[in-house]
MARDRENRO-516654 format. One line per 5 residues: number of its first residue (from 1); for each residue x, y negated, z of N, C-alpha, C. Coordinates in nm, 3 decimals. Layout:
% residues N
NUM = X Y Z X Y Z X Y Z; ... .
This chain:
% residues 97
1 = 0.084 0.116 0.000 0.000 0.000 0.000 0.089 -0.124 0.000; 0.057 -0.201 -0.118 0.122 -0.320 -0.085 0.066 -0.449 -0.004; 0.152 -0.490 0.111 0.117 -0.626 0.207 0.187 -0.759 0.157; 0.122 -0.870 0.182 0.185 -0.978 0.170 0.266 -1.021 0.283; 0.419 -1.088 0.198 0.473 -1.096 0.312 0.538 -1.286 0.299 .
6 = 0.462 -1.349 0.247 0.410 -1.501 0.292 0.262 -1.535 0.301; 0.209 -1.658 0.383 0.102 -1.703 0.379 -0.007 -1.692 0.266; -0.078 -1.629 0.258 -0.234 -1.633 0.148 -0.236 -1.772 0.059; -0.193 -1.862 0.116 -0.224 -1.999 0.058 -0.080 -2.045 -0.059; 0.014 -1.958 -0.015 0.139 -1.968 -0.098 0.076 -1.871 -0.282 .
11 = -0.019 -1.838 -0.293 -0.067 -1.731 -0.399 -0.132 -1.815 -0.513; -0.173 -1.936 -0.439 -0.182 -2.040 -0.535 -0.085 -2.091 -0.656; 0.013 -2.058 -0.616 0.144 -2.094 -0.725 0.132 -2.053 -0.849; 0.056 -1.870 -0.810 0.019 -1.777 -0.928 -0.131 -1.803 -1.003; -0.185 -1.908 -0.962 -0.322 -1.912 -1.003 -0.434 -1.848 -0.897 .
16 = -0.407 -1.811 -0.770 -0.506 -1.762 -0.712 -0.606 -1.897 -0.666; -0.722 -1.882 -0.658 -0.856 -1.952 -0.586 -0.860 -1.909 -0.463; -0.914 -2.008 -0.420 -0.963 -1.989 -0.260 -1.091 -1.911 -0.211; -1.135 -1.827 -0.180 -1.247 -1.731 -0.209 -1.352 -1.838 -0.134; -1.455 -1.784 -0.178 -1.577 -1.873 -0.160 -1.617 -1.814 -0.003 .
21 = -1.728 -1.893 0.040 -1.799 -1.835 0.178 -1.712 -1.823 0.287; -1.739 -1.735 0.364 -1.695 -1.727 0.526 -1.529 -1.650 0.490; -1.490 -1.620 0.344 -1.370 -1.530 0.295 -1.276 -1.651 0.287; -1.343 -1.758 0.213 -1.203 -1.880 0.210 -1.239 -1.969 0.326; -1.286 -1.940 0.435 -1.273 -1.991 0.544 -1.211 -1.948 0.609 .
26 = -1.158 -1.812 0.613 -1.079 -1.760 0.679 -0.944 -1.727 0.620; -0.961 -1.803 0.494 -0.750 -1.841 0.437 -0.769 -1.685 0.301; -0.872 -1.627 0.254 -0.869 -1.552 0.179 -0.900 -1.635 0.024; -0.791 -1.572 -0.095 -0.731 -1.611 -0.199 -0.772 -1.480 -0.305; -0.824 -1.541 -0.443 -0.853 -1.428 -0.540 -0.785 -1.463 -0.692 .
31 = -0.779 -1.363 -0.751 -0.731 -1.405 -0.853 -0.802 -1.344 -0.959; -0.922 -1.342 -1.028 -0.982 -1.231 -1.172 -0.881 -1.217 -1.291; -0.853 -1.111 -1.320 -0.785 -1.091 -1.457 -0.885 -1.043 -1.561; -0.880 -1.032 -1.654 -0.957 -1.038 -1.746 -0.907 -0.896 -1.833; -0.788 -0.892 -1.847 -0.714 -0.755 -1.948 -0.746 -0.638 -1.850 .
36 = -0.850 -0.563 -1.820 -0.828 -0.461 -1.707 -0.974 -0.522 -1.631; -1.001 -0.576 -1.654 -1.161 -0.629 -1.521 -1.114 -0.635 -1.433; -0.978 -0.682 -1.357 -0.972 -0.654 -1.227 -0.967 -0.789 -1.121; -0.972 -0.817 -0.988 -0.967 -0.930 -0.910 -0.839 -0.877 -0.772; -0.771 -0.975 -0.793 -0.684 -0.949 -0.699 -0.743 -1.039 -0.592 .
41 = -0.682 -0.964 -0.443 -0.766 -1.070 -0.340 -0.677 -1.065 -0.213; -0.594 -1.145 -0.164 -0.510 -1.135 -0.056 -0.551 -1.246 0.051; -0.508 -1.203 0.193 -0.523 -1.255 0.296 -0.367 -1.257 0.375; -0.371 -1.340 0.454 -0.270 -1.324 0.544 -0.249 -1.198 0.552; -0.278 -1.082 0.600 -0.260 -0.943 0.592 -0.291 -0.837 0.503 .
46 = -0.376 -0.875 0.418 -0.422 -0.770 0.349 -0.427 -0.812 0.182; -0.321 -0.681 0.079 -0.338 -0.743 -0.090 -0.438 -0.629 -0.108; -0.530 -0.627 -0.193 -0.621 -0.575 -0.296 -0.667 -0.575 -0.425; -0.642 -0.451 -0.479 -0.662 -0.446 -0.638 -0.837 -0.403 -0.613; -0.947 -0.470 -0.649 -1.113 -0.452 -0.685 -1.144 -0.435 -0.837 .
51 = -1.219 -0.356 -0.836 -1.276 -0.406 -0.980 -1.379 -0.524 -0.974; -1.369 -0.582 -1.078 -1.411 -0.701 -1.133 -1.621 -0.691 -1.127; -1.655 -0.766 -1.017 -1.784 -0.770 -1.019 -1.853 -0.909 -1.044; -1.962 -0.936 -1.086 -2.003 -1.074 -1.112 -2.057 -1.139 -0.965; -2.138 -1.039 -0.895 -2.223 -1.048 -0.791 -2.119 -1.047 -0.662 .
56 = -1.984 -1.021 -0.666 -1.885 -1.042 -0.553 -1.897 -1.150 -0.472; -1.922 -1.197 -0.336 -1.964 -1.279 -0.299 -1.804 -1.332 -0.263; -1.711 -1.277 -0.308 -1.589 -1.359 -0.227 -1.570 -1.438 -0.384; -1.609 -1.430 -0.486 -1.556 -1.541 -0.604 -1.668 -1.625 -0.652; -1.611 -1.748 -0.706 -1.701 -1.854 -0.736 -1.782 -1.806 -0.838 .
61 = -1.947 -1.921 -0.847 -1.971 -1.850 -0.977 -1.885 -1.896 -1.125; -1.794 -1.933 -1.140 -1.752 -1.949 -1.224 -1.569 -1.950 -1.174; -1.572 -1.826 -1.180 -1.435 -1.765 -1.173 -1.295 -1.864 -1.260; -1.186 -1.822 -1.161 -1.067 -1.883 -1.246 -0.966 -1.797 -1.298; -1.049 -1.691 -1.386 -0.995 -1.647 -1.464 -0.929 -1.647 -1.633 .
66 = -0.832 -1.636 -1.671 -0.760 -1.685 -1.835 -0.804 -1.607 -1.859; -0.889 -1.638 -1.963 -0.916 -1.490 -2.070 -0.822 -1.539 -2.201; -0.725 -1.557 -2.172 -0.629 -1.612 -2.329 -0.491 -1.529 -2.242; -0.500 -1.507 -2.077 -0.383 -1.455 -2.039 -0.357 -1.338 -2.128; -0.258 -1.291 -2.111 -0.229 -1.143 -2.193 -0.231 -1.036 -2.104 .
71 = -0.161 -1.096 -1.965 -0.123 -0.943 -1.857 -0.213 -0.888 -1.779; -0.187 -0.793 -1.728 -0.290 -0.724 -1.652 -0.236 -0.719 -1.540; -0.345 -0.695 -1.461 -0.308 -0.680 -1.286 -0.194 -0.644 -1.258; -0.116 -0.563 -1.352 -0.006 -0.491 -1.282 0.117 -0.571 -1.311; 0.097 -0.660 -1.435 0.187 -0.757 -1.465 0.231 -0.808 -1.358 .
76 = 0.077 -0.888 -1.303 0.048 -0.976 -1.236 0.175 -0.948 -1.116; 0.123 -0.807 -1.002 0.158 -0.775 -0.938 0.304 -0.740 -0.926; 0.362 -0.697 -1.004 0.518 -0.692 -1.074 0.581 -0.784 -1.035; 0.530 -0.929 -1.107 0.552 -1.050 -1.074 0.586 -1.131 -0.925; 0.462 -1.051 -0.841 0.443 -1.130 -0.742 0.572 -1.130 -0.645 .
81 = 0.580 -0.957 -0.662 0.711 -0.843 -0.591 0.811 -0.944 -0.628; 0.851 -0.945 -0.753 0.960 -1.019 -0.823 0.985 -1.153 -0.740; 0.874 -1.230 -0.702 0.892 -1.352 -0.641 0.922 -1.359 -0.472; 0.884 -1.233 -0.405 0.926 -1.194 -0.300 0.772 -1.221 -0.183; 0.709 -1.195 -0.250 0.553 -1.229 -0.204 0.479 -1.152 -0.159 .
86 = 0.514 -0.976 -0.230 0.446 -0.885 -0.167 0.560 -0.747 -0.151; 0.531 -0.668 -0.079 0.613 -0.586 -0.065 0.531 -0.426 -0.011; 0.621 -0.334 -0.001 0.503 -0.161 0.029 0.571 -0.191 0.190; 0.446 -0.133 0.233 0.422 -0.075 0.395 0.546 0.006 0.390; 0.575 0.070 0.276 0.639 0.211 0.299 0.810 0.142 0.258 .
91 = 0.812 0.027 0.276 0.977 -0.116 0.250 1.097 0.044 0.306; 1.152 0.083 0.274 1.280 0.145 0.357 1.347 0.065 0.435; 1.378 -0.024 0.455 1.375 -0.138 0.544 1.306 -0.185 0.635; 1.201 -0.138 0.651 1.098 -0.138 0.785 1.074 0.048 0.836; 1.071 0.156 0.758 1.056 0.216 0.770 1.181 0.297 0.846 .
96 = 1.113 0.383 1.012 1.201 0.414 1.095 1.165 0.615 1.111; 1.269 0.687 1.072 1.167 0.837 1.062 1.237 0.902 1.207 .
């Protein structure tokens, strides 16, 4: 499982939104991709790959998603790693056997 390992509000850099309702009141961030239907959605503690729903109450009705982007979630996510933003539970570096 991958965790974030800066603030929810730092995800903005990548294009994430602030989730709507009692979700971006509490510092939760989404991102819809369009290549793949998928919505990425991170919190201070928690990243998530969802599939892409209209009726999701954590995204606006009018999502900030590129449909001209090219990549898909996993791009996305590749990326994020790359920037030092998210990282696995399972880090060998945190992990003690």
């Amino acid at each position: 499982m991958l965790i974030p390992i800066v603030p929810a509000k730092e995800f903005k850099r990548f294009g994430f939104k602030k989730c709507a309702g009692d979700y971006g009141k509490h510092g939760c961030y989404y991102l819809c991709v369009s290549r793949g239907i998928k919505m990425l959605f991170v919190s201070d503690k928690v990243f998530g790959i969802n599939n892409w729903k209209d009726d999701d109450p954590r995204i606006h009705k009018t999502p900030n998603c590129r449909y001209r982007d090219k990549r898909t979630s996993l791009d996305i996510i590749y990326e994020l790693i790359k920037a030092g933003m998210l990282k696995s539970e399972f880090d060998e570096e945190d992990t003690k056997y």
